[in-house]
C-alpha positions in Angstrom: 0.0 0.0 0.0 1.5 3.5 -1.5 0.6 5.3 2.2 2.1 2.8 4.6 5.2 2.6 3.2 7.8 1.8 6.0 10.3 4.9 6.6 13.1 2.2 6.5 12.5 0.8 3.2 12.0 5.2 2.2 15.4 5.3 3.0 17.1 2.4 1.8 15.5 2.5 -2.0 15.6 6.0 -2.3 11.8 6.7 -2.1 10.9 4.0 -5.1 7.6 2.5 -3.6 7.9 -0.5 -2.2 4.4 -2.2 -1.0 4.4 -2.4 2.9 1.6 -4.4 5.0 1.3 -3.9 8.9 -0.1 -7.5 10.1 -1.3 -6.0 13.2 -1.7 -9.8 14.5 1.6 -10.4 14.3 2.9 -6.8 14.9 5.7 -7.5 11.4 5.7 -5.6 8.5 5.5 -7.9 4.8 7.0 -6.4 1.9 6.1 -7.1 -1.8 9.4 -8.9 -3.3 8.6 -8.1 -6.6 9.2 -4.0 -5.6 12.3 -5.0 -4.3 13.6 -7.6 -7.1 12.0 -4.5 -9.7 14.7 -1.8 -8.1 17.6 -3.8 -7.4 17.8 -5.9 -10.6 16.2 -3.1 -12.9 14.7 -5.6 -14.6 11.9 -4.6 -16.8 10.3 -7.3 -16.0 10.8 -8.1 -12.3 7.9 -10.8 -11.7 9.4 -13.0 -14.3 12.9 -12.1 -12.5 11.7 -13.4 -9.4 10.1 -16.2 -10.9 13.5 -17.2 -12.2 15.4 -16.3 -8.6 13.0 -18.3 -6.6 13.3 -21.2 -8.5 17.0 -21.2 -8.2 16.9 -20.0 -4.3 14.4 -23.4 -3.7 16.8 -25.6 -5.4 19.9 -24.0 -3.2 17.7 -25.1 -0.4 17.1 -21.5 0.8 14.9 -21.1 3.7 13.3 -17.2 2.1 11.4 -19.0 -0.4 9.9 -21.6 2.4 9.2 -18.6 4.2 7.2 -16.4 1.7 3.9 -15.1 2.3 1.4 -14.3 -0.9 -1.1 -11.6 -0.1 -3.5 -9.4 -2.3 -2.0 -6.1 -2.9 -2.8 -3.4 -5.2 -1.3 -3.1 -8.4 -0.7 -0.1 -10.2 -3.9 -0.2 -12.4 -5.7 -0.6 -9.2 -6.6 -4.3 -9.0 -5.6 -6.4 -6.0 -3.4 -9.4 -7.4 -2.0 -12.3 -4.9 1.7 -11.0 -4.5 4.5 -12.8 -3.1 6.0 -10.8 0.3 8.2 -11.9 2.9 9.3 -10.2 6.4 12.0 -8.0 7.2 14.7 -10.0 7.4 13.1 -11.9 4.6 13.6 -9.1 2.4 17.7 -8.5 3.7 18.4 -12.4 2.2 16.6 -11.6 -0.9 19.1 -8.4 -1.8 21.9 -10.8 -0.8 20.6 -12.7 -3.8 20.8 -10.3 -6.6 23.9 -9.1 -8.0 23.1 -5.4 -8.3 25.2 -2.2 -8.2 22.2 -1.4 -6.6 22.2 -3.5 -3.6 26.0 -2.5 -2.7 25.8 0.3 -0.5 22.7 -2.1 1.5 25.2 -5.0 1.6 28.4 -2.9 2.8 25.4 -1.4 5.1 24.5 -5.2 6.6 28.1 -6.0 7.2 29.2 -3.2 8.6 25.5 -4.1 11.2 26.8 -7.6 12.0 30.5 -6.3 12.7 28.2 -4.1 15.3 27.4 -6.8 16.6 30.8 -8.9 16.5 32.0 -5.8 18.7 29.0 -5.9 21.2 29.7 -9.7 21.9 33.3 -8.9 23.1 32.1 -5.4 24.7 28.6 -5.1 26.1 29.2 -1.6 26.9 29.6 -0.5 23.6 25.5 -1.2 22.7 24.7 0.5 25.4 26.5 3.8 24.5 25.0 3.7 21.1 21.2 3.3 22.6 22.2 6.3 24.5 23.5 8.2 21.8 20.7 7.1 19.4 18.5 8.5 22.2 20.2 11.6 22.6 20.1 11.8 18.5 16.3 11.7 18.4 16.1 14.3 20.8 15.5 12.8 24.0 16.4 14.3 27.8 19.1 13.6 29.6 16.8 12.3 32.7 14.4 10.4 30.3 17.7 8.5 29.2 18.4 8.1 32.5 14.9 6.7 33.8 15.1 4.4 30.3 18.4 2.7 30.6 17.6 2.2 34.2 14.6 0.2 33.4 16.0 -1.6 30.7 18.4 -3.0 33.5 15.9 -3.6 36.4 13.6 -5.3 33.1 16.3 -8.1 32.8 16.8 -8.6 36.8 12.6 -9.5 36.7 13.0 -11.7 33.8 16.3 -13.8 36.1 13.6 -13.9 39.0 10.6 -15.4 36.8 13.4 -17.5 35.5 14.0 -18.5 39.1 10.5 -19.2 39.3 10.0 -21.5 36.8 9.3 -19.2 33.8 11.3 -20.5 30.3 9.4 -19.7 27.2 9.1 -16.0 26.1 5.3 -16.5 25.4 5.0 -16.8 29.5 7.0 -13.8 29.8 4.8 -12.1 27.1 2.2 -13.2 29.4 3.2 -12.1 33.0 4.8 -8.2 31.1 0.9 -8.2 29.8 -0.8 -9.0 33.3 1.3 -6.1 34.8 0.1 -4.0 32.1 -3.3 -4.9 32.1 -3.7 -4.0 36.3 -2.5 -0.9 36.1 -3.4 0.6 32.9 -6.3 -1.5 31.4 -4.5 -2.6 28.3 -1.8 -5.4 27.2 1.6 -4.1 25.6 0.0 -4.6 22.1 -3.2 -2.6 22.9 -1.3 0.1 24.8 0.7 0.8 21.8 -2.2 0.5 19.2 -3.6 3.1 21.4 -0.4 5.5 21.0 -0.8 5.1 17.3 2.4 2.7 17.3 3.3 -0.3 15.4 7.1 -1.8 15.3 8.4 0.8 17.7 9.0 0.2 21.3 6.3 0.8 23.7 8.6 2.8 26.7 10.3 4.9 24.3 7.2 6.5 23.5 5.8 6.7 27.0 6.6 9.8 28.6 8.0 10.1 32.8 5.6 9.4 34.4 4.1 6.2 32.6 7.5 5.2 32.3 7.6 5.5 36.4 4.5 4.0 36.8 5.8 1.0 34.8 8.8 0.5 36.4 7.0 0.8 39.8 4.9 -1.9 38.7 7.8 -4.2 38.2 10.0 -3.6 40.5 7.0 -4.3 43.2 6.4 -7.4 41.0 9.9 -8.5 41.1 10.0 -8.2 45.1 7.3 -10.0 45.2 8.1 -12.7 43.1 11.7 -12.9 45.3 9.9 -13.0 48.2 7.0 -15.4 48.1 8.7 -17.6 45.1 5.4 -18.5 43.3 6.1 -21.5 41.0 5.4 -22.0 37.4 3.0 -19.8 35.0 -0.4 -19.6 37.4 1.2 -18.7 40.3 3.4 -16.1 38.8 0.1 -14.6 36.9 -1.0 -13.7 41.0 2.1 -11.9 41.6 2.3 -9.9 38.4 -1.2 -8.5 39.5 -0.3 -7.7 42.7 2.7 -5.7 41.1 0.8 -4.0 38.4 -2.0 -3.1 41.4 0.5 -1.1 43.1 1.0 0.9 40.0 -2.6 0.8 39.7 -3.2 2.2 43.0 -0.1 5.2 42.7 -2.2 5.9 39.3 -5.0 6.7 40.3 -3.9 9.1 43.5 -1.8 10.7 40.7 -4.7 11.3 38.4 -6.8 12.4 41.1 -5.1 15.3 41.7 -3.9 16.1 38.3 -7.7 15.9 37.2 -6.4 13.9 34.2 -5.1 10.4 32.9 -1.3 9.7 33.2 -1.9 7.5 30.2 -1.6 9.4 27.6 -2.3 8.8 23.6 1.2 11.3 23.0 4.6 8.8 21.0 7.7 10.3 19.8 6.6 9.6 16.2 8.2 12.3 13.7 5.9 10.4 11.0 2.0 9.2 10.5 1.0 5.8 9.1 -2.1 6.1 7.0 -4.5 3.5 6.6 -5.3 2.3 3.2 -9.2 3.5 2.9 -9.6 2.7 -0.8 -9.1 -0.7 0.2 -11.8 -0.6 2.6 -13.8 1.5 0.2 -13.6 -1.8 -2.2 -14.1 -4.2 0.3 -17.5 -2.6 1.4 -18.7 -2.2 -2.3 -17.5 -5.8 -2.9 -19.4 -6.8 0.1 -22.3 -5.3 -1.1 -22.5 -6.7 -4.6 -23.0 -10.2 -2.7 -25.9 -8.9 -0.9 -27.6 -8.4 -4.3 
């Protein structure tokens, strides 16, 4: 879709339009592979390109092709045709594939990321100083940093205590992070950021000091908690994480009684607008009401 274009993919192919779906389900972005194949390989025909890559990339054994999606996107004389996608990551293998002058600045781009990371396996420290400098880059304060990196590092001590506790996949962490949310601010993660208008980005760098507090208060209490009484396995956990998210619940509420408004507020750090696609829904509803006829 032309007006949900990812700012990424903006940036990386020079503001050629690359079709972008939000799967709001999954909370990942699917990207049609034919844009991409159609800049990179300036082919002038870059289905029948693909066509040809894909078979090659299944017989290699390559993992992208297993892992495309086909959904209906619009074309550009306005029909919706089924369309090959694939994910983010997805999309980095693909321009791996395709020898194009093109993709060079992309791939120099991708190994100068993973050398990043070679660095931040030998020397922690070194992410953390670019988080805080990416912060301070997108205009951030000084004692929001503060307050952020703070809670990225009390985050991870909860996590070893659930871990303690009996906690080992991430959907039971998902779990517990949303009953905390849930008791204190009526939403899950997911539903707190649909409500700030986000998508990919992260949910506390959009929250401002006091939510931020709030949050943290509500896991630190959970985390003493959970030391304390030791509750074992997913259900007893669940107990705790409420108990931790109602002392947020109950600081909230003292705080908006005095302020006379909510602390949870719809405001995100968003320098850009994602527009839904309403000609899509336009067509839908027509189609829909064709049947009824």
């Amino acid at each position: 879709m032309d007006e949900n274009k990812m700012h990424l993919i903006n940036k990386i192919f020079n503001n050629e339009t690359i079709r972008t779906v939000w799967n709001k389900e999954e909370e990942k972005y699917y990207i049609s592979i034919v844009d991409i194949v159609g800049v990179l390989a300036e082919s002038k025909n870059p289905t029948v390109y693909w066509r040809v890559l894909k078979k090659r990339l299944k017989e290699e054994g390559n993992e992208t092709v297993t892992n495309c999606n086909g959904l209906k996107l619009k074309a550009k004389d306005g029909k919706y045709r089924m369309t090959d996608v694939c994910d983010i990551e997805g999309m980095f293998r693909i321009i791996e594939s395709i020898p194009s002058k093109n993709a060079e600045p992309i791939k120099q781009w991708l190994a100068h990321l993973g050398k990043e990371k070679i660095d931040e396996t030998f020397d922690p420290s070194i992410a953390l100083q670019r988080a805080i400098d990416l912060y301070r880059a997108k205009g951030y304060e000084e004692e929001w940093i503060a307050k952020r990196m703070k809670s990225i590092q009390e985050r991870k001590k909860l996590t070893d205590v659930w871990k303690e506790n009996g906690i080992e996949k991430n959907v039971e962490y998902a779990i517990l992070t949303n009953e905390i949310y849930k008791e204190w601010s009526g939403m899950t993660a997911k539903e707190y950021k649909q409500y700030k208008g986000l998508r990919k980005e992260n949910l506390r760098d959009n929250m401002d000091n006091i939510e931020l507090i709030l949050t943290d208060l509500s896991e630190e209490a959970t985390k003493r908690l959970a030391a304390k009484q030791k509750p074992n396995g997913l259900k007893e956990n669940i107990k705790v994480a409420k108990m931790g998210g109602h002392a947020a619940k109950v600081a909230r509420a003292d705080i908006e009684k005095n302020l006379g408004e909510s602390v949870v507020t719809r405001t995100n750090r968003l320098n850009y607008k994602y527009i839904e696609e309403e000609e899509k829904q336009i067509e839908l509803k027509e189609n829909d009401k064709k049947k009824l006829k």
